[in-house]
VOBA-1610 file (N, C-alpha, C; in pm, whole numbers, padded with zeros to 5 digits, always signed):
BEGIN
Unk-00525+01405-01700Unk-00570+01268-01674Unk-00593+01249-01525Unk-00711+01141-01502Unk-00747+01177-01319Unk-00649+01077-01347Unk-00616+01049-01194Unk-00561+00949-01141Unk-00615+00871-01053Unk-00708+00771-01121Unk-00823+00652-01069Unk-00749+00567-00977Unk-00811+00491-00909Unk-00828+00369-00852Unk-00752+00286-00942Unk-00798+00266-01070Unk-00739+00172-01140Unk-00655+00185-01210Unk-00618+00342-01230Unk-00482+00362-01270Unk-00381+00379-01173Unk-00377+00399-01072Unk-00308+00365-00974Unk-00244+00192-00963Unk-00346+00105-00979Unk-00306-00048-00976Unk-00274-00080-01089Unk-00280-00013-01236Unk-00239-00039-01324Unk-00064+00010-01346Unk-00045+00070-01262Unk+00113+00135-01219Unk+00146+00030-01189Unk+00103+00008-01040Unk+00137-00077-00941Unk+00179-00243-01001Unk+00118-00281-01108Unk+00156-00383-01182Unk+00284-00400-01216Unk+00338-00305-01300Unk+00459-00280-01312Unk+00552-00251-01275Unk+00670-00346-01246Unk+00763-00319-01149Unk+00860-00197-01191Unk+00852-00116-01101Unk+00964+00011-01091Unk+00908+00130-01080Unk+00712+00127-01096Unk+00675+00264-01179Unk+00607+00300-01038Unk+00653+00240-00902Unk+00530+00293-00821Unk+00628+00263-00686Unk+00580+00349-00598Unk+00598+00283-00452Unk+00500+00331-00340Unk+00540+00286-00235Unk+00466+00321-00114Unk+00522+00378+00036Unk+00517+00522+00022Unk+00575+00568+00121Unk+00515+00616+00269Unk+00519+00527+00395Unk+00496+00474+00510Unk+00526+00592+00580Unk+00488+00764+00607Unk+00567+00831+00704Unk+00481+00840+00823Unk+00417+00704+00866Unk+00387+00754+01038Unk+00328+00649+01099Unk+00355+00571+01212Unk+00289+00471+01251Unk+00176+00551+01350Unk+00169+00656+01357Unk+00091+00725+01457Unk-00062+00780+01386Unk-00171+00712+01456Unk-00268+00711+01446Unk-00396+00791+01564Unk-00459+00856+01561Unk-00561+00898+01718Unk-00688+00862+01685Unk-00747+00802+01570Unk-00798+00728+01515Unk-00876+00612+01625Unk-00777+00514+01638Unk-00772+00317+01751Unk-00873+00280+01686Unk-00880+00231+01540Unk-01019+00143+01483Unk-00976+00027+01559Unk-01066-00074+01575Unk-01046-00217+01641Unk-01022-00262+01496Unk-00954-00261+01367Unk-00947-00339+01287Unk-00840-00260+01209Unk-00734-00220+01263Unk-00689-00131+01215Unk-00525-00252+01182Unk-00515-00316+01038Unk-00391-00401+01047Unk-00253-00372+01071Unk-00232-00226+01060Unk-00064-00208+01110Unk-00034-00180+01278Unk-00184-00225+01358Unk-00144-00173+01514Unk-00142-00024+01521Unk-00182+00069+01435Unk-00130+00240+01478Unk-00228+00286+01604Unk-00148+00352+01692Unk-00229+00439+01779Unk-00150+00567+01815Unk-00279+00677+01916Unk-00207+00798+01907Unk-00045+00819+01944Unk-00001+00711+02014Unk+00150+00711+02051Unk+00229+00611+02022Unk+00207+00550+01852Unk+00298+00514+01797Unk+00417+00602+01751Unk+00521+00533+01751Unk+00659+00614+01644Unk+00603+00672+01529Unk+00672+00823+01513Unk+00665+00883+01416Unk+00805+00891+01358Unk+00787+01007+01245Unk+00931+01081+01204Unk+01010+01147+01330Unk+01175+01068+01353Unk+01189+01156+01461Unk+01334+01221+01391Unk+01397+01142+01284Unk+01483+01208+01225Unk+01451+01261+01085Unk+01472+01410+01087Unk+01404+01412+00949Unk+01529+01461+00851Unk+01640+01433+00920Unk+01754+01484+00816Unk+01775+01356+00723Unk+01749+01223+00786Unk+01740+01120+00675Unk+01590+01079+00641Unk+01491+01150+00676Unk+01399+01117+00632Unk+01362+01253+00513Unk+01414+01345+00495Unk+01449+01416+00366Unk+01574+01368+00232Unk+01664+01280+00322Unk+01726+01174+00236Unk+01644+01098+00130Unk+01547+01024+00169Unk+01467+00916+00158Unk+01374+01060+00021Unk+01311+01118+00073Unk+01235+01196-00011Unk+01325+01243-00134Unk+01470+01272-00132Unk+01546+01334-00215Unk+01574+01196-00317Unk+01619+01084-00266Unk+01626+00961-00311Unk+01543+00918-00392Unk+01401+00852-00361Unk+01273+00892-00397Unk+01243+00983-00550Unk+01266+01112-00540Unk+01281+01206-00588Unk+01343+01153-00762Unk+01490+01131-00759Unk+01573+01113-00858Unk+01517+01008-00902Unk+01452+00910-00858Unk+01451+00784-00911Unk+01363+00801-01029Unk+01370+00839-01181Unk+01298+00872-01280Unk+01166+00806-01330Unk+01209+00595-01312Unk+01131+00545-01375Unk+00982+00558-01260Unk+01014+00635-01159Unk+00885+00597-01039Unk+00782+00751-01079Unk+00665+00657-01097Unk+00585+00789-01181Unk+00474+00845-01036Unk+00432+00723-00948Unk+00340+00711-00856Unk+00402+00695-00713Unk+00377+00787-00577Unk+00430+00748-00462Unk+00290+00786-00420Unk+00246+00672-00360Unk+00146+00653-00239Unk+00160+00687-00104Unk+00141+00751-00054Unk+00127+00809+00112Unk+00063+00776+00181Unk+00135+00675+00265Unk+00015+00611+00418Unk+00063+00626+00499Unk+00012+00530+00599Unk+00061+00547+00757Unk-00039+00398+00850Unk-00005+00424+00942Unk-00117+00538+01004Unk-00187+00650+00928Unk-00185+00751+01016Unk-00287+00854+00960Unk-00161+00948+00931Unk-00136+01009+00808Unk-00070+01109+00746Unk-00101+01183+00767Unk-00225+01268+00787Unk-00219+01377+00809Unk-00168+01411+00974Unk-00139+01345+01053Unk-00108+01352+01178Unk+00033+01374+01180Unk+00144+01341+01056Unk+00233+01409+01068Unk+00233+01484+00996Unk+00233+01629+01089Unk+00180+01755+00938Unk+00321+01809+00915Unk+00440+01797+00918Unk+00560+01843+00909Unk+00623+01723+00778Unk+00624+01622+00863Unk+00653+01541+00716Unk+00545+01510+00592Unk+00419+01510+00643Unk+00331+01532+00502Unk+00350+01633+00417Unk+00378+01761+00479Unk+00424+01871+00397Unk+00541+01868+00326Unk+00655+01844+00400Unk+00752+01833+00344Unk+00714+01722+00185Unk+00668+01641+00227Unk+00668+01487+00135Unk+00617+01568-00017Unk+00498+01596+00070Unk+00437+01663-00076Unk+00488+01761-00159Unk+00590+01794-00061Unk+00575+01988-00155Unk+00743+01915-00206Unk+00809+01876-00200Unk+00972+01777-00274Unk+00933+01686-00389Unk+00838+01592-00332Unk+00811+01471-00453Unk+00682+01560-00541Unk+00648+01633-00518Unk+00523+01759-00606Unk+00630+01775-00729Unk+00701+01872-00616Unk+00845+01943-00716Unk+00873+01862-00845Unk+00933+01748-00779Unk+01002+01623-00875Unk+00925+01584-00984Unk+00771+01622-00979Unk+00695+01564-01121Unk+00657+01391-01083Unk+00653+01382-00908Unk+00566+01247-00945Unk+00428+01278-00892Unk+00342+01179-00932Unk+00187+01166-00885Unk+00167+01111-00762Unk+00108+01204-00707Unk+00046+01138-00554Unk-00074+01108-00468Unk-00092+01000-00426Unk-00206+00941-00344Unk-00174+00936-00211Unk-00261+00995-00133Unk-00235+00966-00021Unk-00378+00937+00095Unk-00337+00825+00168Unk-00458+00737+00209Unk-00474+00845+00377Unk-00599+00825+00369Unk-00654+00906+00519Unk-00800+00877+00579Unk-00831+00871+00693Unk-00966+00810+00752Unk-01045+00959+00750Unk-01005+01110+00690Unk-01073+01222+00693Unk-01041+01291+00824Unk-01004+01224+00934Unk-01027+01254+01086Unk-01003+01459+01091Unk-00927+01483+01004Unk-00873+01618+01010Unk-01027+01672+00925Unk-01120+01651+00915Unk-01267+01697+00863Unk-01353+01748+00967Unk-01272+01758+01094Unk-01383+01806+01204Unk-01424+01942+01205Unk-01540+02028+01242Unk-01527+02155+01259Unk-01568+02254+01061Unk-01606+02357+01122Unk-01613+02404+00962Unk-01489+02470+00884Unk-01371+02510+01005Unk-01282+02549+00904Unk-01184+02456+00859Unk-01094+02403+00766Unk-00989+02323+00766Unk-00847+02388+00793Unk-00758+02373+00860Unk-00662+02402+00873Unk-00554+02481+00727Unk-00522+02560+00695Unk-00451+02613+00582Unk-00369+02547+00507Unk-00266+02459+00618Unk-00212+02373+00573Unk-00232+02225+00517Unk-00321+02198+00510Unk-00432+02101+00462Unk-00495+02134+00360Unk-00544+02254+00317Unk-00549+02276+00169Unk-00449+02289+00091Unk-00304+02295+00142Unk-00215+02305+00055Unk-00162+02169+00020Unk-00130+02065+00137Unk-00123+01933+00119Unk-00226+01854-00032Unk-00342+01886+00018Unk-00403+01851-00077Unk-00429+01889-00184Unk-00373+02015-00275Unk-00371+02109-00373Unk-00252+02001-00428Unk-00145+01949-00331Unk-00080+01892-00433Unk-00094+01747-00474Unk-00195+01690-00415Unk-00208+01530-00460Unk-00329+01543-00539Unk-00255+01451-00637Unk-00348+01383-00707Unk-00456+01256-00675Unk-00447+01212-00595Unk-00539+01098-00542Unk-00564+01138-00417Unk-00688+01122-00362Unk-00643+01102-00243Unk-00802+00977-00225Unk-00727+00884-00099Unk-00836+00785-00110Unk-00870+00796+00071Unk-00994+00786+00115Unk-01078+00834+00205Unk-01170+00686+00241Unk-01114+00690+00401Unk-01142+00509+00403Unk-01278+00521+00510Unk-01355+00468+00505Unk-01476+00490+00596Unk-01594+00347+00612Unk-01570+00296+00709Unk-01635+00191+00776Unk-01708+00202+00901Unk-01777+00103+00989Unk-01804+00111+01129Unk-01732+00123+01209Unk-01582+00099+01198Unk-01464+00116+01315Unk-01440+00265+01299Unk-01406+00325+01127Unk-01392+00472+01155Unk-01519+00569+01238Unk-01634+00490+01209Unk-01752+00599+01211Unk-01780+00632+01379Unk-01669+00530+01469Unk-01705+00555+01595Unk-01657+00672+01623Unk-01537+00701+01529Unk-01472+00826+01560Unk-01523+00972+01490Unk-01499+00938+01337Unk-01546+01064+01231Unk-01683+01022+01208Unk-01741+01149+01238Unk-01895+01126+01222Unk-01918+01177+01041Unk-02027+01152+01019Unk-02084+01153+00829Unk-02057+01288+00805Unk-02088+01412+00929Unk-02092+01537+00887Unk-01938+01583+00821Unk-01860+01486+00900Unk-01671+01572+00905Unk-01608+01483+00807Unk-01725+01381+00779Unk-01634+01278+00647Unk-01659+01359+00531Unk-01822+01434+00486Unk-01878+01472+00373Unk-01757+01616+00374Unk-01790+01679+00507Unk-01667+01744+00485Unk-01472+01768+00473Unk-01469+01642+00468Unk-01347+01635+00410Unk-01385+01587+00279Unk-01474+01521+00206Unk-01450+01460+00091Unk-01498+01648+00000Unk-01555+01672+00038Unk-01578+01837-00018Unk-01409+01930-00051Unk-01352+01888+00035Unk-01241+01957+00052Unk-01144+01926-00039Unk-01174+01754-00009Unk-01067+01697-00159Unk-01121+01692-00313Unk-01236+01743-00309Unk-01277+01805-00442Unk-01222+01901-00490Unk-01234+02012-00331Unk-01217+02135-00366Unk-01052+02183-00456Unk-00988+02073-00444Unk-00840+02088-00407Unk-00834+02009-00555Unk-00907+01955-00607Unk-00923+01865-00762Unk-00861+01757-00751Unk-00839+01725-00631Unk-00796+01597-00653Unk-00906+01470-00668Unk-00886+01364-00726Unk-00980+01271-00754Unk-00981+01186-00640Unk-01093+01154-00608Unk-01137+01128-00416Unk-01195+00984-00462Unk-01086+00873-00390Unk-01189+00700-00406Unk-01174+00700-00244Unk-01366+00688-00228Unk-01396+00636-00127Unk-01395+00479-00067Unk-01266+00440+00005Unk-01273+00322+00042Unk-01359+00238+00161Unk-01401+00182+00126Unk-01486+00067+00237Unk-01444-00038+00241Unk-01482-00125+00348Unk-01472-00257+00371Unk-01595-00341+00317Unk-01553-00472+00244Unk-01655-00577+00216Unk-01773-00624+00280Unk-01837-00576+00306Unk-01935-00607+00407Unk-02077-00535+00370Unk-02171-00595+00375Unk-02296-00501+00342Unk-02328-00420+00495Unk-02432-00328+00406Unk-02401-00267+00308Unk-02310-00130+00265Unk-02187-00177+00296Unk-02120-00083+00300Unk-02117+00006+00163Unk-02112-00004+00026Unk-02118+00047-00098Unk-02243+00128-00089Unk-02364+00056-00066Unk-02491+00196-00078Unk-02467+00267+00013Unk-02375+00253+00133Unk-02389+00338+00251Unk-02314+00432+00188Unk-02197+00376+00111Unk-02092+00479+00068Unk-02095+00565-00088Unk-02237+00512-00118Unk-02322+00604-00266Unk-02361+00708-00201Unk-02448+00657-00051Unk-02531+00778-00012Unk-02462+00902+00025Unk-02338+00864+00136Unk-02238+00929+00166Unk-02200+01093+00019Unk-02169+00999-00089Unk-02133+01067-00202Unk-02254+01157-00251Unk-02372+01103-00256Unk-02447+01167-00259Unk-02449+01292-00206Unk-02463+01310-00056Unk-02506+01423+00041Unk-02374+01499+00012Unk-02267+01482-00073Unk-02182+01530-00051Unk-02172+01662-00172Unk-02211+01566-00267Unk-02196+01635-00435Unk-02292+01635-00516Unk-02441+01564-00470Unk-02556+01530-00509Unk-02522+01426-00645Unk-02629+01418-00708Unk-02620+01271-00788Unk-02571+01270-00934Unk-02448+01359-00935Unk-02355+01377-01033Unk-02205+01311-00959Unk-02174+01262-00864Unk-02126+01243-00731Unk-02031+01183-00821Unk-02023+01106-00966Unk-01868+01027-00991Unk-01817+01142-01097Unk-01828+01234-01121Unk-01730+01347-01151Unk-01617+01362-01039Unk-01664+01355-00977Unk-01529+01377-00838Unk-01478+01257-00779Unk-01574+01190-00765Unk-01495+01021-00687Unk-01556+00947-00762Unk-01518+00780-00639Unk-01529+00690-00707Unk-01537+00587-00584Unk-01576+00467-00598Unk-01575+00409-00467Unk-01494+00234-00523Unk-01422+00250-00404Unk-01320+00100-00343Unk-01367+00006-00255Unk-01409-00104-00307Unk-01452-00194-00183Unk-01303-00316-00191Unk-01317-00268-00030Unk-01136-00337-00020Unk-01195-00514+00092Unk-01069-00591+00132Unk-01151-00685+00241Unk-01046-00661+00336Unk-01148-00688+00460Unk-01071-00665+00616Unk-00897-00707+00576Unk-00836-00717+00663Unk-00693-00745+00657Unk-00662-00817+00800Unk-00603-00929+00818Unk-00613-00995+00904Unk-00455-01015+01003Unk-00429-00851+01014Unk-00308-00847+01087Unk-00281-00699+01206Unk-00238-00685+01276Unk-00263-00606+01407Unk-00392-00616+01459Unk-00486-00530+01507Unk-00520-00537+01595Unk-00690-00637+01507Unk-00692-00611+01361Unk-00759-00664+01294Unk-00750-00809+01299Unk-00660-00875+01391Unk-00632-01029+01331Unk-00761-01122+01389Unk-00829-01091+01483Unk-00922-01134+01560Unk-01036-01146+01521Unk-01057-01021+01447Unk-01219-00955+01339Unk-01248-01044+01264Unk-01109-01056+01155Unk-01156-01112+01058Unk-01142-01252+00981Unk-01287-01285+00956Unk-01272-01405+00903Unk-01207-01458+00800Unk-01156-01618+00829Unk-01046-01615+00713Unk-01106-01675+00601Unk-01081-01585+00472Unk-01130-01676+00362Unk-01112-01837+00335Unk-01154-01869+00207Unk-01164-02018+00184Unk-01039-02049+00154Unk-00988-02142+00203Unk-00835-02174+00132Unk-00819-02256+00014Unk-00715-02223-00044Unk-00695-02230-00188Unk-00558-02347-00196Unk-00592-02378-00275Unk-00466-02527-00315Unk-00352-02380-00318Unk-00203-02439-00310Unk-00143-02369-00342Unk-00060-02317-00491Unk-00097-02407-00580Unk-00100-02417-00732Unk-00156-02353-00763Unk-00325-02314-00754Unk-00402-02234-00793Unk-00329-02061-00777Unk-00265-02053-00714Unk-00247-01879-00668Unk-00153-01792-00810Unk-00204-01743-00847Unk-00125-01663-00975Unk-00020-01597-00902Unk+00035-01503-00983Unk+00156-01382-00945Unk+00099-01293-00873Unk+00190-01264-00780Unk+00121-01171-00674Unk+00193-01046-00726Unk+00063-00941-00739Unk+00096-00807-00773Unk+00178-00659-00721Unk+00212-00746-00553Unk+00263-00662-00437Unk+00371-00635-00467Unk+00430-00771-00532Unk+00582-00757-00539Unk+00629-00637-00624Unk+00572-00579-00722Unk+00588-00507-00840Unk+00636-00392-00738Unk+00555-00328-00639Unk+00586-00231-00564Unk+00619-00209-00431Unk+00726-00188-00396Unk+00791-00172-00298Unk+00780-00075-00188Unk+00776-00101-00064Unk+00704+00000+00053Unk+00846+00043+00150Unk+00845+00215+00177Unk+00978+00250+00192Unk+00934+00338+00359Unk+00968+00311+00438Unk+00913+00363+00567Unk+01009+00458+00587Unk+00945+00557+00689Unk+00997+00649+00728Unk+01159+00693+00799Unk+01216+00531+00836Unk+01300+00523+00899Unk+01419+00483+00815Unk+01395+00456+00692Unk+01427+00390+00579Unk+01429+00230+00570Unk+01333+00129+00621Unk+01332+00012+00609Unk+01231+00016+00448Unk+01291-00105+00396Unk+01234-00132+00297Unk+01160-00277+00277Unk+01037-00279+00230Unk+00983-00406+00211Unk+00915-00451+00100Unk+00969-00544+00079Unk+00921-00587-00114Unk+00791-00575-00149Unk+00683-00580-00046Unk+00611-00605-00080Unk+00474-00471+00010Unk+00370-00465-00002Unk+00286-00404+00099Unk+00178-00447+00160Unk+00208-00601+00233Unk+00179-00665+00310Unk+00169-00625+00414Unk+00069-00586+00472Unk+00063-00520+00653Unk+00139-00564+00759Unk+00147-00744+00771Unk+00228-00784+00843Unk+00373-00776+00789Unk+00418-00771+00703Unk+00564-00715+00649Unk+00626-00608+00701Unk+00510-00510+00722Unk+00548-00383+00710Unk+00586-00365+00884Unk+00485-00454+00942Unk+00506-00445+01088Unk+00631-00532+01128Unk+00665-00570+01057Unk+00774-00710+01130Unk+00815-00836+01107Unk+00734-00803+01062Unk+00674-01020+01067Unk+00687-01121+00909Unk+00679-01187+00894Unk+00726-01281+00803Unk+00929-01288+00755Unk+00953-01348+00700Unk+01059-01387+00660Unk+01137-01252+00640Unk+01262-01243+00704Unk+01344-01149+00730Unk+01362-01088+00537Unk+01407-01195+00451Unk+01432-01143+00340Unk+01351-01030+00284Unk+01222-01028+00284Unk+01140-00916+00274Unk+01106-00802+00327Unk+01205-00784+00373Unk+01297-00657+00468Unk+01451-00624+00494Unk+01440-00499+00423Unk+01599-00426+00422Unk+01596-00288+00456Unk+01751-00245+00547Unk+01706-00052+00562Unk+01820-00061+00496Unk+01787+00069+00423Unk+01870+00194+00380Unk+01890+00321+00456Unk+02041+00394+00494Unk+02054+00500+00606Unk+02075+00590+00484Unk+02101+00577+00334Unk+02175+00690+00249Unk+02111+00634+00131Unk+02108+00735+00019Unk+02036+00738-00092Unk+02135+00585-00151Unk+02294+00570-00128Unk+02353+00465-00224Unk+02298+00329-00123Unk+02278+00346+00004Unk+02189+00261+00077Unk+02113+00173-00016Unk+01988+00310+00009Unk+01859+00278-00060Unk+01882+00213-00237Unk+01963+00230-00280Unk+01974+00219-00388Unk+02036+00042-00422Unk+02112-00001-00280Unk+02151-00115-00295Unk+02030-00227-00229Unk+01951-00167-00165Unk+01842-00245-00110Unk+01768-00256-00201Unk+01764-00141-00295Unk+01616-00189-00368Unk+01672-00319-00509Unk+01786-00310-00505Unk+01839-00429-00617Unk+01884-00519-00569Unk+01905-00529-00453Unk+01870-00665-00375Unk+01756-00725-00376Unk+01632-00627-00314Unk+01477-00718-00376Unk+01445-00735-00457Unk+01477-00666-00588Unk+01420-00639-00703Unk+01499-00784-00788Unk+01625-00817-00758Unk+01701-00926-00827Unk+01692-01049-00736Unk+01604-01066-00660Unk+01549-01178-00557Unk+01553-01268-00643Unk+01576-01395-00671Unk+01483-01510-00745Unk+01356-01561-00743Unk+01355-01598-00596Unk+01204-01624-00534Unk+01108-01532-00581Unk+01140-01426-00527Unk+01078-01292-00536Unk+01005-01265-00708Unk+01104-01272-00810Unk+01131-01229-00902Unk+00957-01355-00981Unk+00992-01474-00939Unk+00909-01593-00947Unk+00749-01574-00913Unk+00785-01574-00803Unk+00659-01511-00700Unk+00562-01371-00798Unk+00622-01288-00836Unk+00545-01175-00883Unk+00553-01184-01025Unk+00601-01267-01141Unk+00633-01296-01274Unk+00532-01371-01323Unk+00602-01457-01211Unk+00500-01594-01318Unk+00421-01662-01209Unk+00392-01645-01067Unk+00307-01670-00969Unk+00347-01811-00894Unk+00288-01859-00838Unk+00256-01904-00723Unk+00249-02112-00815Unk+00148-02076-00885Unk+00123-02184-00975Unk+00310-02254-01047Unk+00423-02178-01103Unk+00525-02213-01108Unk+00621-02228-01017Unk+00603-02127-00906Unk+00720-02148-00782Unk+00693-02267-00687Unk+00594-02324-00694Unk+00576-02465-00615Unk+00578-02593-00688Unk+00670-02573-00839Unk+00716-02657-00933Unk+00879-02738-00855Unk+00911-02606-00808Unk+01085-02646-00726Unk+01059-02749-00636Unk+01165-02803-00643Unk+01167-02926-00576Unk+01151-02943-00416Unk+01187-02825-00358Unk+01183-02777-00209Unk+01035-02751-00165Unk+00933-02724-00271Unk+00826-02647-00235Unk+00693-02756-00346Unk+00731-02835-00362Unk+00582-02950-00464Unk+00536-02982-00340Unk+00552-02992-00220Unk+00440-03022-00147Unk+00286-02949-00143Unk+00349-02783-00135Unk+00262-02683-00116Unk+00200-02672-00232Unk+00198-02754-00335Unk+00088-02758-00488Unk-00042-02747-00379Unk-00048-02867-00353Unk-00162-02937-00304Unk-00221-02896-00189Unk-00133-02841-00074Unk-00143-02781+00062Unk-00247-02681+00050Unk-00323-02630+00111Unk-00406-02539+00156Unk-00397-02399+00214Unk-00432-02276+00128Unk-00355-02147+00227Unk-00495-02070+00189Unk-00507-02022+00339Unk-00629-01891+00320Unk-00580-01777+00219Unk-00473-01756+00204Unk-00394-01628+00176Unk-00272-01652+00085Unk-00248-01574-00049Unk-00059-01636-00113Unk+00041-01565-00026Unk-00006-01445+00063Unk+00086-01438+00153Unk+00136-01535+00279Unk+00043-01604+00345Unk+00059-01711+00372Unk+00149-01820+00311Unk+00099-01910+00179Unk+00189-01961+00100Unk+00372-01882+00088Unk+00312-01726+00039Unk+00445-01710+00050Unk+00564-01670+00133Unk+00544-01710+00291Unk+00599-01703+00394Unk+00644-01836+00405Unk+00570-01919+00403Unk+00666-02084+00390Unk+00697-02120+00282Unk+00714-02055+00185Unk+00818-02084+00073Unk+00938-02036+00076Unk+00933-01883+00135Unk+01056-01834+00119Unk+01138-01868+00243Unk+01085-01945+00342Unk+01140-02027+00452Unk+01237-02162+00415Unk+01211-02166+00273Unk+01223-02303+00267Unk+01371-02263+00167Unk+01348-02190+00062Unk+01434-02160+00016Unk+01529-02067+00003Unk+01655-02086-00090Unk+01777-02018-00037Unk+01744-01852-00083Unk+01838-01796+00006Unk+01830-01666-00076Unk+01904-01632-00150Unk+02033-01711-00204Unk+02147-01692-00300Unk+02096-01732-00425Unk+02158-01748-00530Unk+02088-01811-00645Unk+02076-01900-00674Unk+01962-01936-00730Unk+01945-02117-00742Unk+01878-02123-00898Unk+01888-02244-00947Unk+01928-02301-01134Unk+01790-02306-01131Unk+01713-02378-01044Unk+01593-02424-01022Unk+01478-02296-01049Unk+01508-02200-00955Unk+01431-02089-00981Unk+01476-01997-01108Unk+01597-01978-01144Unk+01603-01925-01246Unk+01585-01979-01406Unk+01535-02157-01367Unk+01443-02201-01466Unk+01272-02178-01509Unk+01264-02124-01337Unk+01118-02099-01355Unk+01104-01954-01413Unk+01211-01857-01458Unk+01180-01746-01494Unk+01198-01772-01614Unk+01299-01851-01671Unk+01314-01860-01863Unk+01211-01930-01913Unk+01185-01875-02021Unk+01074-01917-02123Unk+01141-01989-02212Unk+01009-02102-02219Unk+01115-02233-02268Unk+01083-02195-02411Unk+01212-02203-02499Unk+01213-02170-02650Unk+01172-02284-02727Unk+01124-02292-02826Unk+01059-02347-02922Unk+01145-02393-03027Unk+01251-02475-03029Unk+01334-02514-03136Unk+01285-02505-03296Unk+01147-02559-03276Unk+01087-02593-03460Unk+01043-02425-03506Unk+01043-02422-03618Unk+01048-02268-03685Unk+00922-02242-03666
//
């Protein structure tokens, strides 16, 4: 079975069956739209005796079928990409791992780069006008060749913007000629409006805050290299920012193990990704924000969870029970 685009988010729906593992803020890349801030001398892996913790941890956890690999640019840490892959390979989970190609320069590829990629199953290949200042078409076609070569199923991601999709048919084209979705597939994603991206991009239309369904982030949980954990894979989360609750570290696998049932048994949280946005601004703390205006439910859901407690409350754990039907 490939492992699509949309089977990937069809994981990701479901809470427990997926995560997202963060090993590198270090980027040589510098897109001007790049939302986690990475550049060539961001923090990397600097301890890897608990950052093989984290992979071993990871590892055992049975119900997790999917671990996603980002960064920054992953392939830039070639010690912990290897490691990552060739442990969680072992373990029998499926892997995606996100990359701008940059390692596509030149005609030979590095050895260790065909082996990385021999073991993922996804790999998704992001290419816009900010990357193209750097990786030119020749070293993108040749990395997307490579992640053929290696069978893994290749979604070419772009940004919303024309015409980025025919740019990124043609791309596929020159690559595999016009049989081109045997091997990939193409992602049109929208800007992200946090690090160095916050300036770029325009903010969508804002939305009552009633209108916003269940947000799908929550289902999967993002586990960084250092072992911080964040409920969600929100860019600005991941960097710092919003409401402390949506961030916890783990130093040890029983760590990690108590953080993740701390987010996972959130109320808010639990609300927020269940039954959406439309019921959690039913509570009495938060009926203002029905009506209020948010470009974004991450937005919305930064001043909600401001507002309310993080212990347990009757209120929210009414909004998770389904009201029973007395008559037969």
């Amino acid at each position: 079975m490939r492992l699509t685009h949309r089977a990937i988010e069809a994981l990701r729906r479901e809470r427990g069956r997926s995560i997202s593992l963060f090993i590198t803020d270090r980027c040589q890349v510098g897109c001007g739209h790049c939302s986690v801030d990475s550049r060539a001398d961001s923090p990397t892996i600097e301890n890897f005796d608990r950052f093989a913790k984290i992979l071993d941890w990871i590892a055992r956890q049975p119900e997790l079928e999917v671990v996603s690999i980002t960064g920054g640019e992953p392939f830039v840490e070639r010690r912990g990409l290897a490691l990552t892959t060739r442990r969680l390979g072992a373990a029998g989970k499926l892997l995606a791992v996100y990359t701008s190609g940059v390692w596509g320069f030149g005609a030979r590829i590095p050895g260790w780069i065909h082996d990385v990629l021999a073991r993922c199953d996804c790999v998704y290949l992001s290419t816009d006008a900010y990357h193209a200042e750097i990786i030119d078409d020749a070293s993108l076609i040749n990395a997307a060749r490579e992640i053929a070569a290696a069978e893994a199923w290749l979604v070419l991601q772009v940004l919303d913007v024309e015409p980025a999709r025919e740019q990124a048919g043609e791309l596929l084209n020159r690559a595999f000629g016009g049989r081109w979705d045997q091997h990939a597939e193409i992602n049109v994603v929208s800007p992200v409006r946090y690090g160095r991206g916050e300036s770029l991009v325009i903010p969508s239309t804002p939305v009552e805050g009633r209108s916003f369904g269940p947000c799908p982030l929550l289902q999967s949980p993002v586990i960084r290299y250092d072992g911080a954990i964040s409920a969600c894979s929100n860019d600005g989360v991941i960097m710092g920012l919003g409401p402390a609750r949506l961030r916890r570290r783990g130093r040890s696998p029983a760590e990690l193990d108590d953080v993740l049932a701390v987010l996972q048994a959130d109320p808010a949280l639990r609300v927020i990704g269940d039954a959406g946005f439309c019921a959690l601004t039913r509570h009495s703390k938060l009926r203002d924000l029905a009506e209020q205006s948010f470009s974004t439910n991450c937005e919305l859901c930064w001043k909600a969870l401001d507002r309310l407690p993080s212990g347990r409350d009757p209120e929210l754990d009414a909004l998770t029970t389904p009201t029973i039907d007395e008559d037969p």
